[in-house]
C-alpha positions in Angstrom: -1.2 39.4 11.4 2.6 39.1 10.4 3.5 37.8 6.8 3.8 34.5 5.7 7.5 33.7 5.4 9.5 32.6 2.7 10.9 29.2 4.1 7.0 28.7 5.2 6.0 29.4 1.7 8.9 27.4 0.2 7.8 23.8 2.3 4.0 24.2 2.6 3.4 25.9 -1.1 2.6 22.8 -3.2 1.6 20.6 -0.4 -1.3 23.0 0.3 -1.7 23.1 -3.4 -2.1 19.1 -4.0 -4.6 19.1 -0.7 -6.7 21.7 -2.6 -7.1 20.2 -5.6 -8.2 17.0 -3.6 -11.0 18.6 -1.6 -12.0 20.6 -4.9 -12.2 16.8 -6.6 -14.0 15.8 -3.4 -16.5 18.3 -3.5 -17.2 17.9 -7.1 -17.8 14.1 -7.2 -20.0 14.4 -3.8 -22.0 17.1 -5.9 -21.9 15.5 -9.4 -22.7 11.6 -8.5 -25.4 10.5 -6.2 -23.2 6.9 -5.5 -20.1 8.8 -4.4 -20.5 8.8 -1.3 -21.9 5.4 -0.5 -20.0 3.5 1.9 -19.4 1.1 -0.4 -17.6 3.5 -2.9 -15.7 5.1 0.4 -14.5 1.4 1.2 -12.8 1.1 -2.8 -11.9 4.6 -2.7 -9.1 3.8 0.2 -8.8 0.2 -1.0 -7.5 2.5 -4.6 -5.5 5.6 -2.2 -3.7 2.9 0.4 -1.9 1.6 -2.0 -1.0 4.5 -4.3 0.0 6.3 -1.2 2.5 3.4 0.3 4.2 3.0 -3.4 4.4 7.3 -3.8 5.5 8.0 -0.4 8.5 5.3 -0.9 9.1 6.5 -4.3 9.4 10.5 -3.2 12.0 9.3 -0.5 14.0 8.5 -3.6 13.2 11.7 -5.2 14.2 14.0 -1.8 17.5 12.0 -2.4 17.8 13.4 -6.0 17.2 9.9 -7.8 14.4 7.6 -9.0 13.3 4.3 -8.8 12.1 2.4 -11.9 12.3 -0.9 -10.6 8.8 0.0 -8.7 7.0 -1.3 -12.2 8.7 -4.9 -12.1 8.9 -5.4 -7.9 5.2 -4.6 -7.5 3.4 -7.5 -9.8 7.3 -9.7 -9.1 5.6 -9.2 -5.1 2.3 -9.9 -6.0 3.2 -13.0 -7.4 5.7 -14.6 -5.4 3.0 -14.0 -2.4 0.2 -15.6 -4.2 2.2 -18.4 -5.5 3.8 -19.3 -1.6 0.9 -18.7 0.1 -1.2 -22.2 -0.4 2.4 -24.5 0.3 3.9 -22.2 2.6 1.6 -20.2 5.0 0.5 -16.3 4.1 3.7 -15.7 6.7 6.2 -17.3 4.9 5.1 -15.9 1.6 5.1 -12.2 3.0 8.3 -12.5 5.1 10.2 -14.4 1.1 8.1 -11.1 -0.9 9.6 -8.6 2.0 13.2 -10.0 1.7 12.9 -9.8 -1.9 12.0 -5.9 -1.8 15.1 -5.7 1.0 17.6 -6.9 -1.4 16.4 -4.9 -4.7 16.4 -1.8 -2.6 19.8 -2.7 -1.5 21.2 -3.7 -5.2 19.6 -0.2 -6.5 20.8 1.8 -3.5 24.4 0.1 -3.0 25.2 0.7 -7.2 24.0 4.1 -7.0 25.6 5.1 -3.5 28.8 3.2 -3.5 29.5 2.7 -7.7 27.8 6.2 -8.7 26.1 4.6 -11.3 23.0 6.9 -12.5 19.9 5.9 -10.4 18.3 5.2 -13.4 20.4 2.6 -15.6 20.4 0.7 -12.4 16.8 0.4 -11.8 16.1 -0.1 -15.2 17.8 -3.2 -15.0 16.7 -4.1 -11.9 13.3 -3.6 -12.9 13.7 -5.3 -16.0 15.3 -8.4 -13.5 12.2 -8.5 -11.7 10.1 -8.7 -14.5 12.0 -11.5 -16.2 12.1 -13.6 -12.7 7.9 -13.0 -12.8 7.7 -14.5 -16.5 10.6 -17.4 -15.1 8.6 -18.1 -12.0 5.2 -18.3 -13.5 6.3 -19.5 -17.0 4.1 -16.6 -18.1 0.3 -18.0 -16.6 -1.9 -16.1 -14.4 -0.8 -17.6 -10.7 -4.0 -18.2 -8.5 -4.5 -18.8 -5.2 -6.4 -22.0 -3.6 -7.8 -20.2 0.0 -9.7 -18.0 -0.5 -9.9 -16.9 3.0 -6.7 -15.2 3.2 -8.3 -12.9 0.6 -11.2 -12.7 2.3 -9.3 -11.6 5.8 -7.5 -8.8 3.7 -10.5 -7.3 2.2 -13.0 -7.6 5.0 -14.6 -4.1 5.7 -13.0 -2.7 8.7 -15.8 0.3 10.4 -17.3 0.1 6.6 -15.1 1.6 5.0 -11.3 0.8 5.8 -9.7 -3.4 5.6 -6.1 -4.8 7.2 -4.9 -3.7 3.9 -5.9 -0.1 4.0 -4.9 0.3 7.7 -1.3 -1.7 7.0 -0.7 0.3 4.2 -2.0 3.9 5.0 -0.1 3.1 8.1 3.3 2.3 6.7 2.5 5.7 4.7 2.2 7.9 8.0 4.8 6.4 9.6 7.1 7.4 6.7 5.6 11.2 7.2 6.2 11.2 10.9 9.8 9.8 10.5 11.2 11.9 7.6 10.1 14.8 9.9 11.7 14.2 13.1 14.7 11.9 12.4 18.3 13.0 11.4 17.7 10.4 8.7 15.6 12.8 7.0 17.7 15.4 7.2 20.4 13.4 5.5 17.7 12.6 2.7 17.6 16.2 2.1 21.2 17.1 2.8 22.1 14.6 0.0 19.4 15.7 -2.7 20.3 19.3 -2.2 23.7 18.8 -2.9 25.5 14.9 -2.7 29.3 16.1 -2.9 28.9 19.1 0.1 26.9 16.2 2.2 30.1 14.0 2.2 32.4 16.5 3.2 30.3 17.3 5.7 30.6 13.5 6.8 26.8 12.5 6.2 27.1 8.6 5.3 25.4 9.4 1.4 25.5 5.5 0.1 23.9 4.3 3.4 21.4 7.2 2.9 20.7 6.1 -1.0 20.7 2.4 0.5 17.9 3.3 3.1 15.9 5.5 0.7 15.7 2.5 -1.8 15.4 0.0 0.6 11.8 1.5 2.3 11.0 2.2 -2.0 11.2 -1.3 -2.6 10.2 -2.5 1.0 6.9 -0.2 0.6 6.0 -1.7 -3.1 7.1 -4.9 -2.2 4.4 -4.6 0.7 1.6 -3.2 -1.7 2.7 -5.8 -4.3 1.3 -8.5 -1.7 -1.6 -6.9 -0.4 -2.5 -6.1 -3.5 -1.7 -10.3 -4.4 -4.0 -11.3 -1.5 -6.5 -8.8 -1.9 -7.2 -10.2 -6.1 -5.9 -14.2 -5.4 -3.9 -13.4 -8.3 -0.4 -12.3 -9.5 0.4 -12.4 -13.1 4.2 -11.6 -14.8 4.7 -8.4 -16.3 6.0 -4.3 -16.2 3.9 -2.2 -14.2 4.4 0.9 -15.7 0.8 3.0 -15.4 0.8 2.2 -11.6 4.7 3.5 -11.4 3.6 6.6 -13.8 1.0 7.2 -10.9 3.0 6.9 -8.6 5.6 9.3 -10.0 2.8 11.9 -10.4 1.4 11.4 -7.2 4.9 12.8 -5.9 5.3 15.7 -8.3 1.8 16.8 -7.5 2.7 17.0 -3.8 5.6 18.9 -4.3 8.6 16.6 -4.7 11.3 18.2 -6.6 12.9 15.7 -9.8 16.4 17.4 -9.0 16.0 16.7 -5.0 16.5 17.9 -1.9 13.0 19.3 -1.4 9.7 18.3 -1.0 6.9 16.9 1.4 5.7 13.1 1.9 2.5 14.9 3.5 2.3 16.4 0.0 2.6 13.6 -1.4 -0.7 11.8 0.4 -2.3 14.8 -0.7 -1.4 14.3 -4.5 -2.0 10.7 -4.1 -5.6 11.3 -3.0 -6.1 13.4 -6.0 -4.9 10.5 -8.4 -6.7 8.1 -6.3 -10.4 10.3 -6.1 -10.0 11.0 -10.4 -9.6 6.9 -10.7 -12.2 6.5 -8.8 -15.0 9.7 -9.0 -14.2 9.4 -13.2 -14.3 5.6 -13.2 -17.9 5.7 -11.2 -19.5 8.1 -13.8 -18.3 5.5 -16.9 -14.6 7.1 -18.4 -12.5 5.3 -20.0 -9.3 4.2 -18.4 -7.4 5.9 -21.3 -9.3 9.5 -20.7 -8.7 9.2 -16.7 -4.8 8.3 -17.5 -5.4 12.0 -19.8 -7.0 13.6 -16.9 -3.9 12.6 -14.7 -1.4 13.8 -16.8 -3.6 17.5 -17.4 -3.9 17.9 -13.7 0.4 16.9 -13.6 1.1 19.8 -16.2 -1.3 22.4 -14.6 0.2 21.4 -11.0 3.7 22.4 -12.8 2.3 25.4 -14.8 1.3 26.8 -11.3 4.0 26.3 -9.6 6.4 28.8 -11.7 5.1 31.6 -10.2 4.7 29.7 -6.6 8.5 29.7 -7.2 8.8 33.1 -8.5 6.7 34.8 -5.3 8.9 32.7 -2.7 12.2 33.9 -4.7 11.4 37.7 -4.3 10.1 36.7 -0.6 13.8 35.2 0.1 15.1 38.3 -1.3 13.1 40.6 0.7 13.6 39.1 3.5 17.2 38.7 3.0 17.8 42.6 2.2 16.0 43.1 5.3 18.4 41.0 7.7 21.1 42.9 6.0 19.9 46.3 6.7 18.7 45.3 10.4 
């Protein structure tokens, strides 16, 4: 059997690495806790991954493009509560199409500024982010906005086959879409093209602000949609910074493999690290931790993830070499 090769190595490395440590997780609870595998924990284990999965999969488009996206924290309670608060007067339509248009144009601001003005990714989400949060506390005058029908909740949540609900199967399929799209499409390529290296991606004539403008757009657009579900799902939206679920998120991403300086990384990784994050909430939470201990477990698993992948990095550079001294002397 011929050797693995280093572009293999160099793309499939940490995804394989996130799926491991997911099925190791796996294994462990299933062995550990005789209530892990109830259908009933199955059904909140992918009510938990759905979402985290749809908010990491839009955030490591970002990343691929060599930025980041802090507005996620304020769009995805602003979503919530915009849906929750239109729903009863305006129909759960209305109030998804309004939350969807409002992730459209924060994606837009975010991507347009940081394309077109060059203004650091950052600052410009941190004010849009801080935006959102201050329309929240305008729009709700800082109470807990509740909704009056309970059926739409109902209809959200309603085990599909046990274990899945519209909201899983909307939001896990946004997620796969994403996968499949970034793999086949020239838009992809851009993505990368433009993380690797922004100013060689222009002279080569790839369109970088409309690429930054798509890859915050689906960011906000995939938040925006979790922010509703996520509305519909509780009844409730309440004003505030959602900065543990964008932390989550953000480690979600680096666990699968997304690089913070861009141009590489894989969103199939990125469901794998995902589930990880999403099986420790849940696997720790079932046996009684603390939320603050399972937040420490997160950021352990982040930091050995990174610790590993030195010499992941090391073994593909020498494999590069090799194989590169070889052409040359063919």
């Amino acid at each position: 059997m011929g050797q693995i090769s280093a572009r293999t190595l160099f793309w499939n490395a940490r995804p394989a690495l996130a799926w491991m440590l997911a099925l190791i997780a796996f294994v462990y609870f299933a062995a550990t806790d005789g209530n892990f595998l109830n259908t009933g924990n199955f059904y909140a284990l992918l009510q938990i991954y759905s979402t985290l999965a749809l908010v990491a999969v839009g955030l490591a488009i970002v990343m691929i493009a060599a930025e980041f996206d802090l507005s996620i924290a304020g769009v995805f309670p602003l979503a919530a509560l915009v849906t929750v608060k239109l729903v009863d007067s305006q129909g759960v339509v209305v109030a998804v199409l309004v939350t969807l248009a409002m992730g459209v144009v924060v994606g837009f601001v975010n991507g347009w500024m940081t394309g077109a003005l060059r203004i650091p990714s950052l600052a410009v989400t941190v004010a849009t982010m801080v935006l959102t949060v201050g329309i929240g506390y305008v729009v709700t005058a800082s109470d807990l906005v509740q909704m009056t029908d309970y059926k739409v909740s109902l209809r959200v949540t309603d085990p599909i086959f046990g274990i899945f609900s519209i909201m899983s199967f909307v939001q896990l399929g946004l997620a796969l879409a994403a996968v499949v799209y970034l793999k086949v499409s020239w838009r992809g390529r851009f993505l990368y093209a433009v993380g690797s290296d922004p100013n060689r991606a222009r002279a080569a004539g790839i369109p970088v602000t409309a690429t930054l403008i798509f890859a915050f757009v689906v960011c906000a657009v995939f938040t925006a949609v979790a922010g509703s579900l996520q509305g519909l799902s509780l009844a409730t939206g309440q004003a505030g910074p959602e900065e543990a679920f964008l932390l989550k998120a953000a480690t979600a991403a680096l666990i699968g493999g997304v690089a913070l300086t861009g141009g590489r990384g894989s969103l199939f990784g990125v469901l794998g690290g995902a589930l990880l994050i999403s099986l420790l909430t849940n696997g720790l939470g079932l046996a009684g931790v603390e939320s603050a201990i399972i937040q420490l477990v997160n950021g352990c698993v982040l930091i050995f993830v990174v610790l590993v992948d030195r010499p992941i990095d090391r073994l593909i550079g020498r494999r590069m070499k090799a194989e590169l001294a070889e052409g040359a002397s063919a």
